[in-house]
Phi, psi and omega in degrees: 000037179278026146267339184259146174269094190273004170278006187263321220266352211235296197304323198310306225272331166304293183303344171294284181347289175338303184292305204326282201309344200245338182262335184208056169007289190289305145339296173307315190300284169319316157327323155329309193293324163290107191267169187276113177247142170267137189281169152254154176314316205302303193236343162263094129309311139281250144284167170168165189216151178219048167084348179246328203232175183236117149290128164231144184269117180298352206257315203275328214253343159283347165283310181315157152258204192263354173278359190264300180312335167239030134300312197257337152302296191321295216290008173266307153355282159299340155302320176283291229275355177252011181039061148283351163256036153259326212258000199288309199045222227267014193273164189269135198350316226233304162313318194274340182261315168306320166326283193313312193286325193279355155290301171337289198288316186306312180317327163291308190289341192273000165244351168128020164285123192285104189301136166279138141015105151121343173308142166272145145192161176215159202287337200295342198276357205275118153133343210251155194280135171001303213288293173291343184257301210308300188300296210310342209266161193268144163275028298152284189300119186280342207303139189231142201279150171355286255229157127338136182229064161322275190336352211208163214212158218240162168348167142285076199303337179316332212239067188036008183326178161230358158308041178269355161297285224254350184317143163300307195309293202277344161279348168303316178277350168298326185293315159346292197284341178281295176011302174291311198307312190248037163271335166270354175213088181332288187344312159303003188286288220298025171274324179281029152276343156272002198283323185314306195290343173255013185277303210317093180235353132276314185307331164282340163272356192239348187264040180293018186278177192296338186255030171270327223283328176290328158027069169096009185240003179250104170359285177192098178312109188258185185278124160214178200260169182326272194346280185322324177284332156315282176324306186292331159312290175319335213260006199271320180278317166330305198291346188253347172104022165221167189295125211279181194259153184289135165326155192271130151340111171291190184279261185008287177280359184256005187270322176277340157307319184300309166303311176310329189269349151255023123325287178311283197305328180287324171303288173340287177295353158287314151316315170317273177312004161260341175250025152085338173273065184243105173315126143345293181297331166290319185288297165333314170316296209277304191307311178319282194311332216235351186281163163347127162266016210280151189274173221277319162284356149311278187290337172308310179307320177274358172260288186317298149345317151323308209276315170234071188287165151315104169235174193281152182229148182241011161339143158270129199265190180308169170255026147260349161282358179066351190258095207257017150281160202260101164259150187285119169254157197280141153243102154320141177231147180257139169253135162298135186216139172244118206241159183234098181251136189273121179223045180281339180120347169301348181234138167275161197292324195283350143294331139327295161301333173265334186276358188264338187286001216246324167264010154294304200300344180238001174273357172285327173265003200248317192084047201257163172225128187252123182265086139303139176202105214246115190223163197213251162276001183188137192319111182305137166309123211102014179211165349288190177230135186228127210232120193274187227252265185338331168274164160269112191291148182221188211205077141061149111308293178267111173257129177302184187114172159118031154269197177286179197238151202205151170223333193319291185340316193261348129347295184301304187321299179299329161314295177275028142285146193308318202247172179224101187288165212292331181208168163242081181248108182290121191242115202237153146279315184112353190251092189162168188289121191297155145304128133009293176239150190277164192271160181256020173252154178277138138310066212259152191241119128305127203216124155308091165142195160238032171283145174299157150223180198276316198212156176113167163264147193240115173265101158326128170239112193262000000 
């Protein structure tokens, strides 16, 4: 790199950071945490991260501006603060980095940030988490991501990977497949090192992870294992005068990092918000990220349960017990509840069917008798239904629905009953017309998706 001026190129990336940190806080703060290493190219074409440093290639960070350049700060960034090298588990690498980037990026253009040259994104994918993107992908799409994913180590291919070019495994079989050609005329094995040397037409553009760089520079690459190939990678690159790539994170360091890095995030957004720059879309991010993690039949359970605690009864007791102070005794108490389920078509019936054995399962220690109701733009015919705290609430064989979804019908209802129940619980996407005004009874929405509600408690159902 004796052409580039790596202190202009260096000066580049400090001053993106700089604006980040003075327009977008929060972004800046994180980004802060990456101190800046120049890469070697062999394995950074671009960028990359690996949850401790922001790697750059000086030749790709010298094309940028500087609104692009702190575009690929944030988005190294947002990796760490969303611990994508902690989340991968069983996925397969190259699915899972695409996933991450097609989380990522909308999120950035959606606080104003200018993408550079090579971003992924698709519109279908906007709004939704690594986890939620991953099953869509093609097992297939070649598609190549921005930025370096450092942290995480590539496949297996036996196990769908996708790194199989340059793999000992797949140079075995060039040999293989070389093998018949040079059994009669020994002389010739050193011939198939150039042919090795003119194949590679994907693996260096599409392949930058740490174990291309040796590619096609070894005679004749026999079957060995990862490790080994790992070395002979370090030791190929050592040999040309650049710096080897950082090693992937054990499950240790990627659990600790994870805590550190929602540490980082949650600081970040306090800050942001105090000094009045905390983006909507950032603000959203961070609340999704920092809530409970607790599962959804979990808080049901504690909410209902509140709802039907035990209270003191102050009966004047006989007057043949002789004692004539008035002491406060334990009274069991039963609740009324009322559950409401959307059958506009937005939930299938086997979503249906587990929150309703789920609310057998907890009116039973609670003591509730449940009033079902199923509504779509309007309480559907056959309901309610109502189950006394012994009995088992059941469901239809054939269930009406499937219009637009209203939630106001089954509200009106309850309103014109005599008694007003002790809860309410909704089982929702959340997308359709709210009441106005909130209810003098609680409210819990269990809710599919990520729509809001205006008033009530809203339980994620994962």
């Amino acid at each position: 790199m004796p052409d580039l001026d790596i202190k202009a190129i260096e000066d580049k990336l400090v001053a993106a950071r700089t604006k980040l940190i003075l327009d977008k806080p929060f972004l800046g703060a994180l980004v802060l945490r990456l101190p800046l290493q120049i890469a070697n190219p062999a394995w950074c074409p671009t960028t990359g991260t690996d949850a401790r440093k922001f790697y750059y290639n000086p030749e790709y960070v010298q094309e940028l501006r500087t609104e692009e350049a702190q575009f690929v700060l944030a988005h190294e960034a947002l990796h760490c603060a969303l611990s994508h090298f902690a989340r991968r588990a069983h996925r397969v690498k190259h699915r899972w980095d695409l996933a991450c980037d097609y989380a990522i990026n909308p999120i950035l253009i959606a606080d104003g940030l200018k993408p550079p040259p090579g971003m992924i994104m698709m519109k279908e994918y906007v709004g939704m988490t690594a986890e939620e993107i991953y099953p869509l992908l093609d097992d297939n799409d070649m598609t190549e991501t921005m930025d370096q994913h450092l942290y995480d180590k590539e496949d297996n291919p036996s196990e769908g990977g996708r790194d199989t070019s340059d793999n000992p495994l797949n140079n075995r079989d060039k040999q293989e497949t070389s093998t018949p050609n040079n059994q009669d005329d020994q002389p010739q094995e050193s011939e198939p090192e150039p042919s090795d040397e003119a194949e590679p037409t994907e693996p260096e553009p599409s392949e930058p992870e740490p174990a291309d760089a040796g590619a096609g520079q070894s005679a004749a690459p026999t079957e060995t294992d990862n490790d080994s190939g790992g070395q002979q990678q370090e030791r190929d690159e050592q040999s040309e005068g650049g710096e080897a790539p950082p090693p992937p994170l054990n499950q240790q360091e990627a659990e600790d990092l994870s805590v550190q890095w929602q540490q980082r995030l949650a600081g970040a957004a306090q800050q942001a918000q105090q000094a009045g720059k905390l983006s909507g879309v950032m603000k959203r991010l961070v609340e999704e990220l920092l809530q409970p993690r607790l599962p959804w039949r979990t808080l049901l359970a504690h909410y209902m349960t509140a709802v039907a605690r035990d209270d003191y009864s102050y009966a004047r007791p006989s007057s043949r017990r002789g004692d004539p102070a008035i002491f406060p005794s334990l009274k069991s108490y039963q609740i009324n509840a009322v559950v409401a389920l959307d059958v506009s078509g937005s939930v299938n019936d086997k979503e249906l069917q587990d929150c309703l054995s789920e609310i057998n399962a907890i009116k039973g220690q609670v003591r509730a008798a449940v009033t079902l109701l199923a509504c779509d733009s309007e309480v559907v015919e056959g309901f309610p239904r109502r189950f006394e705290p012994w009995e088992e609430a059941t469901l239809p064989q054939a269930m009406p629905g499937g219009g637009s979804t209203d939630f106001r019908p089954v509200f009106e209802w309850v309103n014109a009953q005599d008694q007003q129940p002790d809860i309410l619980v909704y089982f929702t996407d959340a997308q359709g017309y709210f009441p106005k005004a909130p209810p003098n009874f609680p409210v819990i929405w269990l809710v599919k998706g990520k729509s809001p509600v205006p008033w009530g408690t809203r339980v994620q159902l994962n």
